[in-house]
C-alpha positions in Angstrom: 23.0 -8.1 30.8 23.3 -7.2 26.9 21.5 -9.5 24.2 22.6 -9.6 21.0 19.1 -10.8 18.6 20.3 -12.0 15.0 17.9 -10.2 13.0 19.1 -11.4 9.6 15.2 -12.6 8.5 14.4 -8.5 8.5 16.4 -9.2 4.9 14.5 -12.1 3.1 11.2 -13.1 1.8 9.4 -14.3 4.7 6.3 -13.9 6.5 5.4 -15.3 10.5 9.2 -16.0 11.1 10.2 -12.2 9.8 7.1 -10.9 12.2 8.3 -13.1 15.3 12.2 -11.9 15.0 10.7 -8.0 14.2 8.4 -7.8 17.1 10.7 -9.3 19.5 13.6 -6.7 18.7 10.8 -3.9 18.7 9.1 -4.8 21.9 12.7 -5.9 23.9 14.3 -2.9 23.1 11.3 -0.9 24.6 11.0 -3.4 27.8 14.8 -3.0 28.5 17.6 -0.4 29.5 18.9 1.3 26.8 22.1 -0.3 25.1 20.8 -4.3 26.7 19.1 -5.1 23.2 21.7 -5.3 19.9 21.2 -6.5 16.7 23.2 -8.8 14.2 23.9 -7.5 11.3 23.7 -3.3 12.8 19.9 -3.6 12.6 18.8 -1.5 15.2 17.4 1.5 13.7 14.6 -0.9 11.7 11.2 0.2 12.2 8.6 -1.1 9.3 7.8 -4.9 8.4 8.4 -5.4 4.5 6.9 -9.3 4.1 8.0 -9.6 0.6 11.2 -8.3 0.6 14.4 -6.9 2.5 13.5 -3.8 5.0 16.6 -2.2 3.7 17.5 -1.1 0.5 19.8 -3.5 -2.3 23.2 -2.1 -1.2 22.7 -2.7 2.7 21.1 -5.7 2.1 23.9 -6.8 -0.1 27.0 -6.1 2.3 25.1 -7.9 5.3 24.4 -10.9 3.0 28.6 -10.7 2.4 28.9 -10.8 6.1 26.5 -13.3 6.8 28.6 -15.8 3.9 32.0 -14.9 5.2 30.6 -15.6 9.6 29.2 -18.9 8.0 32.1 -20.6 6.4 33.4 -23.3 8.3 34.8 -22.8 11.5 35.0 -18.6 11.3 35.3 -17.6 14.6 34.6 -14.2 13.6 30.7 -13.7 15.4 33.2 -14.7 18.5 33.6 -10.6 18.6 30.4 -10.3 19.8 31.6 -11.7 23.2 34.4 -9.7 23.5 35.1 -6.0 25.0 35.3 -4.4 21.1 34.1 -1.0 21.3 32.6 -2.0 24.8 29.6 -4.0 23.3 30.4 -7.1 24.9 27.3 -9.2 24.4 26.2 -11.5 27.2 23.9 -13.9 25.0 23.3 -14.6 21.4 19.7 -15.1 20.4 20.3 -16.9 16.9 17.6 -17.3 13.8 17.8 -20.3 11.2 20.5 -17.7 9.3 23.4 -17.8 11.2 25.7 -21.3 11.4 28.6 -20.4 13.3 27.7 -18.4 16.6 29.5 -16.3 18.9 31.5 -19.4 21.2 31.7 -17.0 24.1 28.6 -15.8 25.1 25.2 -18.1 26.2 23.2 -19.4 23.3 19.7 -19.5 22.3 17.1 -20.0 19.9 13.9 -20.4 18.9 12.4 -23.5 17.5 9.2 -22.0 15.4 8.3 -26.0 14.6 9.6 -28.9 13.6 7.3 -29.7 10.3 10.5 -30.6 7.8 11.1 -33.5 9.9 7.0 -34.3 10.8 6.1 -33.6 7.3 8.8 -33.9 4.9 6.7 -34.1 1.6 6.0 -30.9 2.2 8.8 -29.4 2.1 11.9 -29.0 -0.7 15.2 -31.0 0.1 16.7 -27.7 0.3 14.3 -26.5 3.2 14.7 -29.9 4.8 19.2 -30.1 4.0 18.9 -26.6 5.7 17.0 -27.0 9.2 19.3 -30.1 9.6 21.9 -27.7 8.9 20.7 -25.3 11.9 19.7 -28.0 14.0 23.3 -29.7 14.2 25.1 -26.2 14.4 23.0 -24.4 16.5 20.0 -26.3 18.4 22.1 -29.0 19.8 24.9 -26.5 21.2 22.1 -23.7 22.4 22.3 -23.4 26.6 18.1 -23.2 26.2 15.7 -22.8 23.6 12.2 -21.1 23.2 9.2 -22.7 20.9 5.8 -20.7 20.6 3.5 -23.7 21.8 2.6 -26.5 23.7 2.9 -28.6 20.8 6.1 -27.7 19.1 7.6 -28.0 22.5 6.7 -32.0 22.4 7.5 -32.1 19.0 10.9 -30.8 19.4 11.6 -33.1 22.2 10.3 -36.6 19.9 11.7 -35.5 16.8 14.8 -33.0 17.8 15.8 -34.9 20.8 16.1 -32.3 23.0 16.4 -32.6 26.4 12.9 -31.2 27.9 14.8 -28.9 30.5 16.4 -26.8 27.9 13.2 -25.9 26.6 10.5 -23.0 27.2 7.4 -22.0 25.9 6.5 -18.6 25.2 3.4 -18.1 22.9 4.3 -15.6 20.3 2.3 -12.2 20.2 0.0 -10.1 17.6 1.0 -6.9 16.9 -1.6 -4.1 18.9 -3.2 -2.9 15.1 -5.2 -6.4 14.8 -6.9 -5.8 18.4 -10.4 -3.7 17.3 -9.3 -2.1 14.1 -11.6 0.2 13.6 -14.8 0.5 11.3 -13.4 3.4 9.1 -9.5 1.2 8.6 -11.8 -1.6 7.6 -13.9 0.1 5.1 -11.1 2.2 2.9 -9.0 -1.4 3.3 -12.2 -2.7 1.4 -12.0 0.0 -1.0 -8.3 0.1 -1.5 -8.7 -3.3 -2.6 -11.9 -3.7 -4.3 -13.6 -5.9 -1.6 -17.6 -5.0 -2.7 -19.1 -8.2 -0.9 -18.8 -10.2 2.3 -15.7 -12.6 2.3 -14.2 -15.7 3.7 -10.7 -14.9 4.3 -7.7 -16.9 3.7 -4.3 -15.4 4.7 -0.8 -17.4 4.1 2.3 -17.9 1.8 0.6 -20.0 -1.1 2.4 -23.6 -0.4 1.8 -27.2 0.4 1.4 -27.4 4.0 -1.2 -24.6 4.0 -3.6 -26.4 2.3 -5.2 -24.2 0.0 -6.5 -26.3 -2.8 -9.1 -28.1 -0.2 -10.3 -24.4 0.5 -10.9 -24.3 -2.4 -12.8 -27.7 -3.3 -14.5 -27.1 -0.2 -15.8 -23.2 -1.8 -16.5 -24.6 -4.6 -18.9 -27.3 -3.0 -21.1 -24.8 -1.4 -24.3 -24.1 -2.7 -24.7 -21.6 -5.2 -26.2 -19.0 -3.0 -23.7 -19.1 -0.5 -21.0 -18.6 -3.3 -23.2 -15.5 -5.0 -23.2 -14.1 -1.5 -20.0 -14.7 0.3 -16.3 -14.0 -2.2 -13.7 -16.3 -1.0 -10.1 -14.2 -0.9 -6.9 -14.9 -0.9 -3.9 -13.3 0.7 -0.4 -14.3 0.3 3.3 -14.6 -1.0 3.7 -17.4 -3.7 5.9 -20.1 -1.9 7.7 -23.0 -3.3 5.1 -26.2 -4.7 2.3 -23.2 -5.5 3.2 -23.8 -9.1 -0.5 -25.6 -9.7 -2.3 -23.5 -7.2 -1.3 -20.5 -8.5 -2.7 -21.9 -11.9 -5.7 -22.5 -10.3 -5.8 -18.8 -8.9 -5.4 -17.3 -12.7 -8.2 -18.9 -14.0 -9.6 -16.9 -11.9 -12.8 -18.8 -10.7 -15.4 -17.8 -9.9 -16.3 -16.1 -6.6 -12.3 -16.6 -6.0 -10.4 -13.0 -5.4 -6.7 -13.3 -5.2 -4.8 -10.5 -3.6 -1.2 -11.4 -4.2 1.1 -10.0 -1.1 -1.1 -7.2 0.9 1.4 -4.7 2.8 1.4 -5.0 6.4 0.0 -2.0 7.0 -3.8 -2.8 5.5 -4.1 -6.6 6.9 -5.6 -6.2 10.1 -8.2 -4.1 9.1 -8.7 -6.5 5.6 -8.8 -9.4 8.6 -11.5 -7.6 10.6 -13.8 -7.1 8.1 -13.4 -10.6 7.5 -17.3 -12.4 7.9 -15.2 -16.1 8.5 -11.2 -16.4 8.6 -10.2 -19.6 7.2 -6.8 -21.6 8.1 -7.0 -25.2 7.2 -3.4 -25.8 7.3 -1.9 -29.3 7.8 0.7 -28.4 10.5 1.4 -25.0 12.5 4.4 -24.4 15.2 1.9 -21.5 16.0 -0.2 -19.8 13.6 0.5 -16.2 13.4 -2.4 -15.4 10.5 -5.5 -17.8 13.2 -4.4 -15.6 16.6 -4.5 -12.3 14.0 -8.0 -13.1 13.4 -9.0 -14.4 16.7 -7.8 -10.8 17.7 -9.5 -9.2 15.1 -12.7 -10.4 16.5 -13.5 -12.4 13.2 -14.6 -16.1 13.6 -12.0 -18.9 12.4 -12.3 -22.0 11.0 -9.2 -24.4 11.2 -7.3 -27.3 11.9 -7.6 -30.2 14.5 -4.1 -30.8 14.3 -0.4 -29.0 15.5 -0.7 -26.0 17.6 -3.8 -24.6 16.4 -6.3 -26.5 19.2 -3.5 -24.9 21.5 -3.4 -21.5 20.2 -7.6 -21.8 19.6 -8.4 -22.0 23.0 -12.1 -23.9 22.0 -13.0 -20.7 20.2 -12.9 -21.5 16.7 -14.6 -24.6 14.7 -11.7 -27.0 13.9 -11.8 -29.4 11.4 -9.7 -32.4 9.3 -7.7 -30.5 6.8 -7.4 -33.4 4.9 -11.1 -33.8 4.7 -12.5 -31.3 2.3 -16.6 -32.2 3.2 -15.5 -31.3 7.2 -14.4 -28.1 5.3 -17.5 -27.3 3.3 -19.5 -28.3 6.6 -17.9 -26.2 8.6 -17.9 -23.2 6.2 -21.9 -23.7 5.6 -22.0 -23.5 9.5 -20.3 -20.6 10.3 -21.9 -18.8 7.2 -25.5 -19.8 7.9 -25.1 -18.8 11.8 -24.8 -15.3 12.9 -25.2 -16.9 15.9 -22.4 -19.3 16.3 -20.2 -16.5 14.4 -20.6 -14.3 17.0 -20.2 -16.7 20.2 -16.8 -17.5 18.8 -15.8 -14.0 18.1 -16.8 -13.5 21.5 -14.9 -16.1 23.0 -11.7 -15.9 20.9 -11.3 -12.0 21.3 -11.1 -13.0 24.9 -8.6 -15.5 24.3 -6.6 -13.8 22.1 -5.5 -11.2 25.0 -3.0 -13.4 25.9 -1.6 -12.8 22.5 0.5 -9.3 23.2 4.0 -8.6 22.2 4.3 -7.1 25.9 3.8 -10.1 27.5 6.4 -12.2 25.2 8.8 -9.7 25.3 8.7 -9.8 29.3 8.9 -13.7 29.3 11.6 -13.7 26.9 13.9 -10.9 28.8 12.8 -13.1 32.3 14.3 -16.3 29.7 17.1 -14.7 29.0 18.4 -13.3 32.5 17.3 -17.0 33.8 
């Protein structure tokens, strides 16, 4: 069997879809034979995660951005090559992203659903965003021979809101890459260094945007007493996403006890997670919640949301909350902050749970997907 993965989100701004489709092509292509895992657009040879950008250069990224214009006007049958004998490539299954609208016609289709949250929370979202997952749900969901989605959750979601069929549909938990599990003590302290981190923090890791739910963190800081604030910094971590425009204000007035980090590279945020003292996550809605199982990995303890995927992913190892009620969120954060104690029984228990997390694992039950 040969796979084809459509690994056009390698080339845009992104952050836990770009990880997902990365890891999956990394970890696939080590599970499998050699020559059963290709990539669309000629991708293969990837091997570093850029969140803020393309992984490739302007000119490569620019002729694969030509390609992917010309295989999505209407009705080009050109991706159809991918299921034919051309240079003895013939793929067996296309495994599409939200890029791609006119798939290969003759081979087995897939995708995965990350969530659903333009349609369960479309106030949230631009009427581009929204215009464009009806877009992908019309030309590829409804014609896909199965689909995967990361959670418990989604996977009911997709079923109420998608109308999809509930036999079609498989969960397979997404992964954390190996680097968050134990970092260790010297990573954590040059991170801390590289990016002048001098006192303990509460951590806050996400594209800036609505749905994440930032500006309660913030209330909610704010709120604590004075002493907590003094002691613990609260920083952020993250892309500026659309609807951040009075957020980011917020962020340059820099206030105080506030640090904003702008995009960290990939290659400094588990150890900035780990030395974490509280990772916070109060985000209204999550197909999964890449950033939560990071930290849960990390062995930091998490505060989030009672809502989506997160109770899922949680496991009962983390304090969840309202996100839309900003004294839970102080509460909480005096909790955790206040309690060595509690801190450590839920870095205890979600370091456990977060085993489950591996790349391995989802590569396996994606290949055993595939062949099925």
């Amino acid at each position: 069997m040969r796979v084809c993965l459509d690994c056009f989100p390698f080339l845009v701004r992104s952050a836990g879809v770009k990880a997902y489709h990365f890891q999956l092509h990394r970890h696939l292509r080590r599970l499998t034979p050699p020559g059963s895992i290709g990539s669309f657009p000629f991708l293969d040879a990837v091997d570093h995660l850029n969140h803020d950008g393309s992984v490739l250069g302007t000119l490569p990224t620019a002729w694969r951005f030509a390609l992917l214009l010309f295989s999505n006007t209407d009705h080009n049958p050109v991706l159809d090559l991918l299921g034919t004998d051309l240079f003895s490539k013939r793929y067996d299954l296309f495994h599409a992203s939200n890029q791609v609208r006119n798939p290969p016609r003759n081979t087995k289709l897939t995708t995965t659903v990350q969530d659903v949250t333009t349609w369960t929370h479309p106030e949230l979202h631009t009427q581009g965003n929204i215009l464009n997952d009806r877009r992908w749900a019309d030309r590829i969901v409804s014609r896909c021979d199965a689909i995967i989605v990361p959670s418990e959750s989604t996977r009911l979601d997709a079923i109420q809101w998608l109308k999809l069929p509930p036999d079609r549909i498989r969960k397979i938990a997404h992964g954390v890459a190996a680097e968050y599990f134990d970092p260790p003590p010297e990573s954590i302290s040059a991170a801390r260094a590289a990016l002048g981190l001098t006192k303990p923090y509460i951590l806050f890791v996400s594209t800036i945007e609505p749905r994440k739910n930032l500006d309660r963190l913030l209330d909610a800081y704010e709120q604590l007493p004075a002493d907590l604030r003094d002691t613990y910094d609260l920083v952020i971590s993250g892309l500026s996403g659309w609807g951040s425009e009075q957020t980011t204000a917020r962020l340059a007035s820099k206030p105080k006890g506030v640090r904003t980090l702008g995009y960290v590279a990939e290659a400094l945020l588990p150890a900035l997670t780990a030395g974490a003292t509280v990772f916070a996550s109060p985000s209204l809605y999550e197909g999964f919640g890449f950033p939560v199982a990071q930290a849960m990995a990390a062995n930091v303890a998490v505060l989030t949301s009672h809502v989506s995927s997160l109770p899922e992913v949680t496991g009962g190892a983390a304090e969840l909350i309202d996100p839309k009620s900003t004294a839970e969120i102080k509460a909480a954060l005096e909790r955790l902050l206040l309690s060595p104690t509690l801190r450590q029984d839920l870095q205890t228990r979600a370091r456990a749970h977060a085993e489950h997390f591996r790349w391995e694992r989802c590569a396996r039950e994606t290949w055993q997907f595939f062949e099925n």
